[in-house]
KETOR-71875 format. One record per atom (N, C-alpha, C, O): residue number from 1; residue in three letters; atom name; y, z, x. Coordinates in pm, whole numbers, plus 50000, padded with zeros to 5 digits. Each point is the difference from the previous one (the first is absolute). Example, Ala and Ser with C-alpha at 12.3 -4.5 7.8 and 13.67 -1.06 7.14 Angstrom:
KETOR-71875
1	Ala	N	49431	50780	51319
1	Ala	CA	50119	50000	49911
1	Ala	C	50120	50000	50090
1	Ala	O	49998	50066	50104
2	Ser	N	50107	49862	49861
2	Ser	CA	50119	50006	50082
2	Ser	C	50109	50073	49923
2	Ser	O	50111	50017	50051
***
This chain:
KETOR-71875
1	Unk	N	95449	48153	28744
1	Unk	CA	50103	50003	50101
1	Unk	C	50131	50041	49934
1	Unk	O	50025	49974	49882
2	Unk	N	50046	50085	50189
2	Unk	CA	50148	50085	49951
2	Unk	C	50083	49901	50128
2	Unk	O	49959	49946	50103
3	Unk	N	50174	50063	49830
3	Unk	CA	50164	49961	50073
3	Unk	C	50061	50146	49949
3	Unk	O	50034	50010	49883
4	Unk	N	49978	50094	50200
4	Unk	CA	50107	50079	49965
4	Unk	C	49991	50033	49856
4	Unk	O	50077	49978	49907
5	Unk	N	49800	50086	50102
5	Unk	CA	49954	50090	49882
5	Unk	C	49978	49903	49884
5	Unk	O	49969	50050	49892
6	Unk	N	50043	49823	50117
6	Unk	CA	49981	49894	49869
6	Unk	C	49885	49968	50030
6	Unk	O	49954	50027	50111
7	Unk	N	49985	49916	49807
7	Unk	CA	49829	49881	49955
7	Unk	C	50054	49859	50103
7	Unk	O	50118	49969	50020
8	Unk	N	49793	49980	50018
8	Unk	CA	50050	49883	50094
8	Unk	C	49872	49885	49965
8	Unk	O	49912	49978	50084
9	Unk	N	50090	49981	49837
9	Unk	CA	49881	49860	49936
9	Unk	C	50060	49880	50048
9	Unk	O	50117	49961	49997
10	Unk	N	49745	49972	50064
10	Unk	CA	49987	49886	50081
10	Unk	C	49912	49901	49897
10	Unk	O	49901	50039	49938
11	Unk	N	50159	49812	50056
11	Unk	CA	49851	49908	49951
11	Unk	C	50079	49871	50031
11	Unk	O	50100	49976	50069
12	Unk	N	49830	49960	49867
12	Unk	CA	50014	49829	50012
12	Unk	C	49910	49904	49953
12	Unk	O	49893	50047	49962
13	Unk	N	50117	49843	50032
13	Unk	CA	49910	49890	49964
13	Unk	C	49825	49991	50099
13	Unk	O	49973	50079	50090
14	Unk	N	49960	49841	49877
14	Unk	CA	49893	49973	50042
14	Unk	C	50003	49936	50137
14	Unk	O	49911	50002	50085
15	Unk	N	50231	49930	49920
15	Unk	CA	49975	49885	50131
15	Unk	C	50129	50065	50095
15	Unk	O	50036	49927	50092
16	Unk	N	50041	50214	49888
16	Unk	CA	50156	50035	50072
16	Unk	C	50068	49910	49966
16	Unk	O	50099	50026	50067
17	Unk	N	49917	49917	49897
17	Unk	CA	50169	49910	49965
17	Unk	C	50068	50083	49913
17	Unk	O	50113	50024	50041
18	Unk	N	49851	50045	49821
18	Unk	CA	50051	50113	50000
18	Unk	C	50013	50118	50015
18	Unk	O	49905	50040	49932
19	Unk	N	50145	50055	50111
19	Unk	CA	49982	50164	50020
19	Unk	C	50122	50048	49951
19	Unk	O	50111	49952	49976
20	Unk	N	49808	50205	50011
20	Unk	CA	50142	50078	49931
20	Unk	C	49991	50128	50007
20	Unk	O	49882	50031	50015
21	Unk	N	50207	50086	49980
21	Unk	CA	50004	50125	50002
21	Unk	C	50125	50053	49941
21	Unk	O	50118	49974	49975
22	Unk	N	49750	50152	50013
22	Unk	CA	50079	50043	49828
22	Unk	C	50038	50172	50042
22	Unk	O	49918	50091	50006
23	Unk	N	50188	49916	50012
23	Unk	CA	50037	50148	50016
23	Unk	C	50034	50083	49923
23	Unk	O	50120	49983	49978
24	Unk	N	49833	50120	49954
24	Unk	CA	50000	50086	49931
24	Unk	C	49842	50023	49878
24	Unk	O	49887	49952	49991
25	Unk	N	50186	50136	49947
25	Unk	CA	49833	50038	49920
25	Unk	C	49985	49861	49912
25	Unk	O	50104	49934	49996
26	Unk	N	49792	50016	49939
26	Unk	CA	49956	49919	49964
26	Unk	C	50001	50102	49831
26	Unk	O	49961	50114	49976
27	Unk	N	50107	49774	49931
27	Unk	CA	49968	50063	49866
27	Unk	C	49852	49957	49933
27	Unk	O	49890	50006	50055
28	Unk	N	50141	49950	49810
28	Unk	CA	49881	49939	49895
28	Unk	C	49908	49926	50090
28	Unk	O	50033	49906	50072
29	Unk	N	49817	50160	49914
29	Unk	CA	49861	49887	50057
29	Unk	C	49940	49982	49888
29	Unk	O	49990	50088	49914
30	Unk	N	49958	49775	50077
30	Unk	CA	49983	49994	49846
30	Unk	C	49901	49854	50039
30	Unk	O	49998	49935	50105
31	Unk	N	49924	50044	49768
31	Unk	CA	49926	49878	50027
31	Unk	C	50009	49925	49833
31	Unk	O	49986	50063	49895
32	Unk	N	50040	49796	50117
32	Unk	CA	50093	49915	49882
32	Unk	C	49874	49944	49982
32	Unk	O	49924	49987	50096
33	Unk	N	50041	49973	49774
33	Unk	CA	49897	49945	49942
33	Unk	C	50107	49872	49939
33	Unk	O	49988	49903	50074
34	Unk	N	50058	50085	49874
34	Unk	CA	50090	49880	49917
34	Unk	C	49925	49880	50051
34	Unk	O	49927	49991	50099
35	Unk	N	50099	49938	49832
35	Unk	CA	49940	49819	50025
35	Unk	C	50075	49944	50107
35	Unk	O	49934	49959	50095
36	Unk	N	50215	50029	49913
36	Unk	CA	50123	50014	50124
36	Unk	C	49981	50010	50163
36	Unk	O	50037	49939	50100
37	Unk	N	49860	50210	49856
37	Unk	CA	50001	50078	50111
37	Unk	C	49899	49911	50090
37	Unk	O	50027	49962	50114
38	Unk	N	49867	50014	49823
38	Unk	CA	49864	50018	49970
38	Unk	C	49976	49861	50137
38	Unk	O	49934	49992	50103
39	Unk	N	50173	49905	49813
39	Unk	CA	50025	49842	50072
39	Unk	C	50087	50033	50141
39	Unk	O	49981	49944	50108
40	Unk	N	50115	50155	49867
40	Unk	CA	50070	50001	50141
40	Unk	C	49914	50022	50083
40	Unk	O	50010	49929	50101
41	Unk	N	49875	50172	49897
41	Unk	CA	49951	50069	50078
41	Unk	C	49839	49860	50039
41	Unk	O	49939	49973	50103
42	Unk	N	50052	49980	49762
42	Unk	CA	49879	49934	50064
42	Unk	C	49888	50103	49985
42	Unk	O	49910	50021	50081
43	Unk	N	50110	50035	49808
43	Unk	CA	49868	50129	50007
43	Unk	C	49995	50085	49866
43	Unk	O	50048	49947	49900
44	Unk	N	49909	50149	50093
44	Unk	CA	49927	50071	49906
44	Unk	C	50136	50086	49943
44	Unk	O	50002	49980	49878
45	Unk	N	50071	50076	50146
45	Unk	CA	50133	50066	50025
45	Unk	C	50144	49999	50149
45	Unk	O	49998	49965	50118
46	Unk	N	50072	50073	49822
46	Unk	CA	50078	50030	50101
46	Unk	C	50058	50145	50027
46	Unk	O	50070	50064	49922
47	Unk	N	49872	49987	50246
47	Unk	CA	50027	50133	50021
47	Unk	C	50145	49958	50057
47	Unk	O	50011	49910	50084
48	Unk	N	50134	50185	49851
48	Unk	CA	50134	50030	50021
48	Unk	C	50009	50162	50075
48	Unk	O	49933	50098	49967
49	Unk	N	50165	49893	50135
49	Unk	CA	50095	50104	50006
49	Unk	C	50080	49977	50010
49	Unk	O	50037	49915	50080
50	Unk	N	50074	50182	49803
50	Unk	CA	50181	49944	49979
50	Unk	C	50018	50078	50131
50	Unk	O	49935	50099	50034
51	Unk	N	50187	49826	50050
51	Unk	CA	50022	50085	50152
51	Unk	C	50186	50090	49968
51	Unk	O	50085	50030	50084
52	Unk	N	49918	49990	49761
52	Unk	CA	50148	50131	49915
52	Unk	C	50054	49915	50101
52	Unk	O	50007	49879	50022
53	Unk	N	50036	50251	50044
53	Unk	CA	50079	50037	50063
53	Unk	C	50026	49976	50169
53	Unk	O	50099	49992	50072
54	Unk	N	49772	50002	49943
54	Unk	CA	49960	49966	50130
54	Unk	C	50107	49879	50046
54	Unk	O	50066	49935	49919
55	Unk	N	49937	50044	50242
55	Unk	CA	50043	49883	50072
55	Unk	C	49906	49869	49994
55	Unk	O	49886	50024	50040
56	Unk	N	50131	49876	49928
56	Unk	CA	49857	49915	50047
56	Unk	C	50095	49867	50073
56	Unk	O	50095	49937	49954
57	Unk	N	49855	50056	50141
57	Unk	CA	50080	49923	50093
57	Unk	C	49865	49888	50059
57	Unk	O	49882	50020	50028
58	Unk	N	50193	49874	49974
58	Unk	CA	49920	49862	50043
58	Unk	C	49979	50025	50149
58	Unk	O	50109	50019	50054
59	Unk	N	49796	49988	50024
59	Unk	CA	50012	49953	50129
59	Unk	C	49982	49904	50099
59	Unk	O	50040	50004	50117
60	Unk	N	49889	49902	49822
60	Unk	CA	49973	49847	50039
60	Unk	C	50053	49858	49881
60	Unk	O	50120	49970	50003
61	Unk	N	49841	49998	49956
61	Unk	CA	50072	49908	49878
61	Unk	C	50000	50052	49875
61	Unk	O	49944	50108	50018
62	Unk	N	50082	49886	49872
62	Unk	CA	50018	50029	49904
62	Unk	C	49948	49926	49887
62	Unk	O	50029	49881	49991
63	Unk	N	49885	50185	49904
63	Unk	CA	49921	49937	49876
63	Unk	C	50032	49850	50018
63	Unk	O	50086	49976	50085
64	Unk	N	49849	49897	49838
64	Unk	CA	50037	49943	49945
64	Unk	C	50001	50029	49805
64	Unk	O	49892	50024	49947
65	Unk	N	50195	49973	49995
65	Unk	CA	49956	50060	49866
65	Unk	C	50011	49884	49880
65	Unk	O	50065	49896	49990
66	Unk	N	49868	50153	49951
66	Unk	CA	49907	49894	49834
66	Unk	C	50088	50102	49876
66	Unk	O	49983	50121	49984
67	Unk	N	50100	49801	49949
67	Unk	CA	50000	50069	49835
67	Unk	C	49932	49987	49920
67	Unk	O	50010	49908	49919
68	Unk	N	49888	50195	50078
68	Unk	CA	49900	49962	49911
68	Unk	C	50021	50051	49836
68	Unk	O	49896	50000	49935
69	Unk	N	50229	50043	49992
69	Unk	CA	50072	50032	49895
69	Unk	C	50164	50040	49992
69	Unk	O	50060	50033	50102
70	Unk	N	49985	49962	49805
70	Unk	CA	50138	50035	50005
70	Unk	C	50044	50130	50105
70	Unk	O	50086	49998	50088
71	Unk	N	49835	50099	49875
71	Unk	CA	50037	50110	50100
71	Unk	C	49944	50019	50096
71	Unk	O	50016	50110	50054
72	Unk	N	49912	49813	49994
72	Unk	CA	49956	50041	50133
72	Unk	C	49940	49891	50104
72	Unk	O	49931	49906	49959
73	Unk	N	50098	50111	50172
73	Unk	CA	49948	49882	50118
73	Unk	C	49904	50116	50044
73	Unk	O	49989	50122	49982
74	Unk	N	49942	49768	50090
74	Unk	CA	49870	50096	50097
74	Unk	C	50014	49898	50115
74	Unk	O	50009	49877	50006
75	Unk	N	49991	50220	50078
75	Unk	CA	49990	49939	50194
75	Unk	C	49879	49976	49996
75	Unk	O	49935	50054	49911
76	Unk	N	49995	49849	50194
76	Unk	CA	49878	50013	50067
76	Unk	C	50073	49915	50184
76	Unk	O	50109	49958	50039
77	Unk	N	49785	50053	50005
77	Unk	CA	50045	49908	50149
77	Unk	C	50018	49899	49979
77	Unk	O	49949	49988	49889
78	Unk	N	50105	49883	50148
78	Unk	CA	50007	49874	50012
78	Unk	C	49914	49936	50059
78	Unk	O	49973	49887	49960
79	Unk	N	49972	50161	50135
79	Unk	CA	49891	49976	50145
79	Unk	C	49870	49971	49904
79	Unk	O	49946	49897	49958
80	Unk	N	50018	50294	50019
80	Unk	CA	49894	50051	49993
80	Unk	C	49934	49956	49816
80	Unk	O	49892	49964	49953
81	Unk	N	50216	50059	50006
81	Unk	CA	49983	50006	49839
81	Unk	C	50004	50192	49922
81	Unk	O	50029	50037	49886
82	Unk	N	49926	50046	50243
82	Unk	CA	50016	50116	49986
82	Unk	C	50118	50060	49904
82	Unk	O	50120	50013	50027
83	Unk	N	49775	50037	49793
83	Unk	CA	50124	50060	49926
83	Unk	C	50022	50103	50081
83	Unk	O	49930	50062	50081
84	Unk	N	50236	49948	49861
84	Unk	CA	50060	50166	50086
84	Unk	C	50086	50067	49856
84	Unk	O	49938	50093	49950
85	Unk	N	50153	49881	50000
85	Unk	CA	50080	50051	49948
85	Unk	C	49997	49939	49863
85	Unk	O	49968	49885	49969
86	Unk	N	50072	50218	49952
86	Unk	CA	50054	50017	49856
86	Unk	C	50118	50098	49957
86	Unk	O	50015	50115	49960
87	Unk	N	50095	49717	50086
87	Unk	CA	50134	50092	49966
87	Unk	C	50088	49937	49861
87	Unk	O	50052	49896	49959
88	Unk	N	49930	50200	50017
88	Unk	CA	50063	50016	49817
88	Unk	C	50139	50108	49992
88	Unk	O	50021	50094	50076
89	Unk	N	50067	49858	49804
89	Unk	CA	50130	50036	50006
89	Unk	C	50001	50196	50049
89	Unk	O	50094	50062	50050
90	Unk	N	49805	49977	49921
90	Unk	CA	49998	50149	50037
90	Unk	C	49940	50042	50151
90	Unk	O	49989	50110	50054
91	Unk	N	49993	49818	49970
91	Unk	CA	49979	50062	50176
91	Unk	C	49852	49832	50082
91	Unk	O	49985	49885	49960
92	Unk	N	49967	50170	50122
92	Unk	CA	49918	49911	50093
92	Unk	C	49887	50097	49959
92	Unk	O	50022	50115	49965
93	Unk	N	49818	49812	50046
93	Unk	CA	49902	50065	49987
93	Unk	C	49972	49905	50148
93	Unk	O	50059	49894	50021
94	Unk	N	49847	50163	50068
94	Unk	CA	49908	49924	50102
94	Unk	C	49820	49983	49963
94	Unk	O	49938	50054	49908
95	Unk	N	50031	49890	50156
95	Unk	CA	49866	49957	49954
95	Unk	C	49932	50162	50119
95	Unk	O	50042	50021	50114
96	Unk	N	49848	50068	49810
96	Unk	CA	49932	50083	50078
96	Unk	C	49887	49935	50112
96	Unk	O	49953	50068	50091
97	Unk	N	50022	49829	49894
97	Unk	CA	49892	49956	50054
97	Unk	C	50066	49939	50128
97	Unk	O	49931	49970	50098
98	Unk	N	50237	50008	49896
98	Unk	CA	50073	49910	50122
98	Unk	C	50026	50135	50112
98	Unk	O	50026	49980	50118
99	Unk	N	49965	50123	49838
99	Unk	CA	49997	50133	50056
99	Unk	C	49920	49961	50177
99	Unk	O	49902	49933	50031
100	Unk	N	50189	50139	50042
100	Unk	CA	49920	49997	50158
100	Unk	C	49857	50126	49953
100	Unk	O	49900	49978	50068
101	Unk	N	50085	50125	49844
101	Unk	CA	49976	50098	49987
101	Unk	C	50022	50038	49818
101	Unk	O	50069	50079	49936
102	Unk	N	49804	49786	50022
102	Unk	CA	50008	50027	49822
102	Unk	C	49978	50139	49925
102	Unk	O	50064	50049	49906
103	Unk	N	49803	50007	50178
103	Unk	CA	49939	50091	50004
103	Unk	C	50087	50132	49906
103	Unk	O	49977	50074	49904
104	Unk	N	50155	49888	50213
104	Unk	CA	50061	50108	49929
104	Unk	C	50122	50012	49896
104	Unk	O	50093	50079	49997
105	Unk	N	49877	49828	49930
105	Unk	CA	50076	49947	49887
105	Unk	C	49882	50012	49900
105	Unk	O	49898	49932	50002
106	Unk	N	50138	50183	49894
106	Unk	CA	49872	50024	49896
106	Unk	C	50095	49939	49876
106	Unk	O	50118	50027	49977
107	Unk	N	49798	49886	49952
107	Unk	CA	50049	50004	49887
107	Unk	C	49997	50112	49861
107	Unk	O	49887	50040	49973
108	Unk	N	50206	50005	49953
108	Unk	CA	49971	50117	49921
108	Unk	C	49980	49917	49854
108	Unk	O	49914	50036	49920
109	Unk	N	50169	49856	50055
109	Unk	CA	49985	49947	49843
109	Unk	C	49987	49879	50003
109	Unk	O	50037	49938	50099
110	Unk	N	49905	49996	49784
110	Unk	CA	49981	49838	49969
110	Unk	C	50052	49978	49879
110	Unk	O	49996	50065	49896
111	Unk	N	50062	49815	50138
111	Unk	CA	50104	49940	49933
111	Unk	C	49905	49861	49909
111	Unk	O	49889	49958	50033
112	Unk	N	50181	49999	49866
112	Unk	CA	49951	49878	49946
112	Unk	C	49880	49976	49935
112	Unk	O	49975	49895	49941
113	Unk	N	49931	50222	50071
113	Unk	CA	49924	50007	49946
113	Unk	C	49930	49910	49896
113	Unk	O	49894	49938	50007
114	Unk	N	50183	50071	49907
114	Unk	CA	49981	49851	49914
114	Unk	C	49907	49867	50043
114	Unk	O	49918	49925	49947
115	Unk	N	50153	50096	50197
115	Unk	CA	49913	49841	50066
115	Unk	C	49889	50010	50077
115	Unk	O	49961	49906	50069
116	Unk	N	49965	50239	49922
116	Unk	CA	49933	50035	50116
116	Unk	C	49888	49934	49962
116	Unk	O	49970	50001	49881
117	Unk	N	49950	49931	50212
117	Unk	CA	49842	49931	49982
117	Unk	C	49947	50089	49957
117	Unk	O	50028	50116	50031
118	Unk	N	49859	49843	49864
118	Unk	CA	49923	50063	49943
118	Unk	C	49887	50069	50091
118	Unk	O	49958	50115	49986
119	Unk	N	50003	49797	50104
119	Unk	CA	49912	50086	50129
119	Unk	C	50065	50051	50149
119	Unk	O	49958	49991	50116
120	Unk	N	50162	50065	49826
120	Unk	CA	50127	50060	50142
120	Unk	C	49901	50163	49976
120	Unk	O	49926	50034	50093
121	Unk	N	50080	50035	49809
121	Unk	CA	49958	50134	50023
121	Unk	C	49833	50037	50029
121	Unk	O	49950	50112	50014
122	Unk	N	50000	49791	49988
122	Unk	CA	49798	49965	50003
122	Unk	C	50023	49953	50184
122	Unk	O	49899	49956	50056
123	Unk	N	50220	50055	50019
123	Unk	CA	49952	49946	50154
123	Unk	C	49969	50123	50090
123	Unk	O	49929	49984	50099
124	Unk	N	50136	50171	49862
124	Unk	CA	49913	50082	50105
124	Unk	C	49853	49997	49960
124	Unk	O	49916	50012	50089
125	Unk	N	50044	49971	49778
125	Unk	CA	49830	49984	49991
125	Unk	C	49912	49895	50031
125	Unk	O	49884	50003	49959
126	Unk	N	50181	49860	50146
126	Unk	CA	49932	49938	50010
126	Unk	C	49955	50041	50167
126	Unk	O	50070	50049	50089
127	Unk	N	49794	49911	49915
127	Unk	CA	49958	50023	50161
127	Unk	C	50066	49982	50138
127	Unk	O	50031	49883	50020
128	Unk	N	49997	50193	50071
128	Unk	CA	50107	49970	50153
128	Unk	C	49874	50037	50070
128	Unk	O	49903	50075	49987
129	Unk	N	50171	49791	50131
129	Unk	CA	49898	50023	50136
129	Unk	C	50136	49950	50111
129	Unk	O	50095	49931	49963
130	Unk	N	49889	50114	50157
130	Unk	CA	50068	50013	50105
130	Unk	C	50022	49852	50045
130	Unk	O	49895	49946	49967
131	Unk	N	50180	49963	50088
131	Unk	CA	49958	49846	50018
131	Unk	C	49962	50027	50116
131	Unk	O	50082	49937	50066
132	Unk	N	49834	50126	50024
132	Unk	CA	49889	50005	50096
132	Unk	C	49910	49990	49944
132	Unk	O	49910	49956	50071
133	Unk	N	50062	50062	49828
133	Unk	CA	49851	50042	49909
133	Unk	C	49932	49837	49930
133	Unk	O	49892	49958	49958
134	Unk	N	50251	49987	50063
134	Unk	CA	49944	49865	49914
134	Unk	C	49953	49890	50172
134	Unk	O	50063	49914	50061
135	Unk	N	49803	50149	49959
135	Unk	CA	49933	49961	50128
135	Unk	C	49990	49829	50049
135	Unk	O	50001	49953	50114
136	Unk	N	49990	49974	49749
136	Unk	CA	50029	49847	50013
136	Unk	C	50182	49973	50022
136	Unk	O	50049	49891	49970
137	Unk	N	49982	50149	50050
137	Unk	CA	50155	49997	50012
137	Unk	C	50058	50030	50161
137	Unk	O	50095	49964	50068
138	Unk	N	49810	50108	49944
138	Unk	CA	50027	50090	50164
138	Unk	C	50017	49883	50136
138	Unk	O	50083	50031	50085
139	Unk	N	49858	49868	49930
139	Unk	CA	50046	49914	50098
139	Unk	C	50137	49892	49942
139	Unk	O	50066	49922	50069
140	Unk	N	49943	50096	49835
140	Unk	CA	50132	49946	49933
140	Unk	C	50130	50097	50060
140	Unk	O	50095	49947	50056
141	Unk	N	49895	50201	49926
141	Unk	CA	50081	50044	50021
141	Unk	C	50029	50063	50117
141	Unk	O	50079	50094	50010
142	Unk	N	49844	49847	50098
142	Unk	CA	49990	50077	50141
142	Unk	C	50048	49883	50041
142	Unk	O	50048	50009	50113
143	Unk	N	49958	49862	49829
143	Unk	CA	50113	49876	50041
143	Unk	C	50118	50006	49949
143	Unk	O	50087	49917	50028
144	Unk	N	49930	50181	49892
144	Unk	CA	50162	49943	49906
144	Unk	C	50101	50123	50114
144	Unk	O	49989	50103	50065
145	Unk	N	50088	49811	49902
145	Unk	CA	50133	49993	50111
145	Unk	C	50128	50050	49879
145	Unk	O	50056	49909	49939
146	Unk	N	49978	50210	50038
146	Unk	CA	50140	50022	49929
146	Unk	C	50096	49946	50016
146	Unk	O	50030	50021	50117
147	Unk	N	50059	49907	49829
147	Unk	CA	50147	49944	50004
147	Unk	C	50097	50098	49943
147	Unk	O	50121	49982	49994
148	Unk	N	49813	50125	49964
148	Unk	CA	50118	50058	49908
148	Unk	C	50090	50112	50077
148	Unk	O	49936	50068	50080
149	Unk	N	50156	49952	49913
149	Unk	CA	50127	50094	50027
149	Unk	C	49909	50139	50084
149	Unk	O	49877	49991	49996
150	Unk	N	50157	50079	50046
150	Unk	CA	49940	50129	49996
150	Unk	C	50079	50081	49939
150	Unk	O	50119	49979	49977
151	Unk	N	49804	50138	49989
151	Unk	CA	50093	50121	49899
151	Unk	C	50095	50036	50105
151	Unk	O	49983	50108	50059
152	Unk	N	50092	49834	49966
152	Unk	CA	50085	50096	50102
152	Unk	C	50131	49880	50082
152	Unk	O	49987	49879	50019
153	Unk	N	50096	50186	50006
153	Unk	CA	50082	49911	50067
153	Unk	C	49978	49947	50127
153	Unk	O	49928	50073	50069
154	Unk	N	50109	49829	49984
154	Unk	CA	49932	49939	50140
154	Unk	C	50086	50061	50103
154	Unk	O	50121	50003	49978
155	Unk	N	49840	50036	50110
155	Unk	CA	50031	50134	50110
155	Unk	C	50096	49856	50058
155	Unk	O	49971	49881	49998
156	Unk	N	50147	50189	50051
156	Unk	CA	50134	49886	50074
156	Unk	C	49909	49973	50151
156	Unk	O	49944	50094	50058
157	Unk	N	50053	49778	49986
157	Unk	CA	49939	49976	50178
157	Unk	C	50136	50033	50077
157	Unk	O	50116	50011	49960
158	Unk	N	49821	50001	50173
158	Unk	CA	50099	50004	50084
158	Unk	C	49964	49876	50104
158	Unk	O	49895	49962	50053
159	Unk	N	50214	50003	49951
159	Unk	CA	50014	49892	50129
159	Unk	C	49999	50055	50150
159	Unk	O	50044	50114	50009
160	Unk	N	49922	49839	50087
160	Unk	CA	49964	50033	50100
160	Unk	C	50147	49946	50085
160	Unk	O	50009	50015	50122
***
């Protein structure tokens, strides 16, 4: 999506309590291996895009944020627990995965290397199946009920 010839990026937390949009081109996509990262995220790495130059404007509440070292806090939701941000004295990175539309946030370099699990580069060779395919699972998930946000902003109602 474009605003008047600019990039127009939408995302937010897992549960909407936070959202945000980011106007203009999106710089550095990058994915952080560090030990740091690793805990913010609750996972294997952390995928970043620094948003330069860009606008990034809150539109519902705003991070709650953790200092997790001298130079730098990281947002996540308060609600949700949803990490979002890694802002350090040189600009804001957002989390790619908080993306309405991750897809299109490629990462080009990895960072931290140093800390990367020893079985992070052995996971495209392990076996994928579709979660339809896992057939004992299938009346589990024809009951589960989503709570989570949708990729997208909630259309305004009108009153009658």
């Amino acid at each position: 999506m474009t605003l008047d010839n600019r990039p127009l990026f939408k995302g937010g937390c897992q549960c909407g309590a936070v959202r945000f949009t980011v106007e203009g081109a999106l710089s550095d996509a990058s994915v952080c291996h560090c030990r740091m990262c690793q805990k913010a995220f609750g996972n294997l790495f952390a995928p970043l895009v620094s948003i330069g130059q860009a606008s990034l404007r809150w539109t519902k509440a705003e991070p709650a944020r953790f200092r997790s070292s001298s130079h730098v806090e990281r947002g996540f939701c308060p609600a949700c627990g949803t990490p979002l941000t890694y802002e350090a004295p040189d600009g804001v990175a957002l989390a790619i995965g908080a993306f309405d539309d991750p897809a299109a946030i490629v990462p080009t370099i990895q960072f931290g290397v140093e800390g990367k699990l020893p079985y992070a580069d052995s996971l495209p060779t392990l076996p994928m199946r579709d979660t339809t395919q896992d057939h004992a699972a299938l009346p589990w998930l024809a009951a589960l009920e989503s709570y989570q946000h949708p990729d997208h902003d909630a259309e305004p109602t009108r009153s009658s």
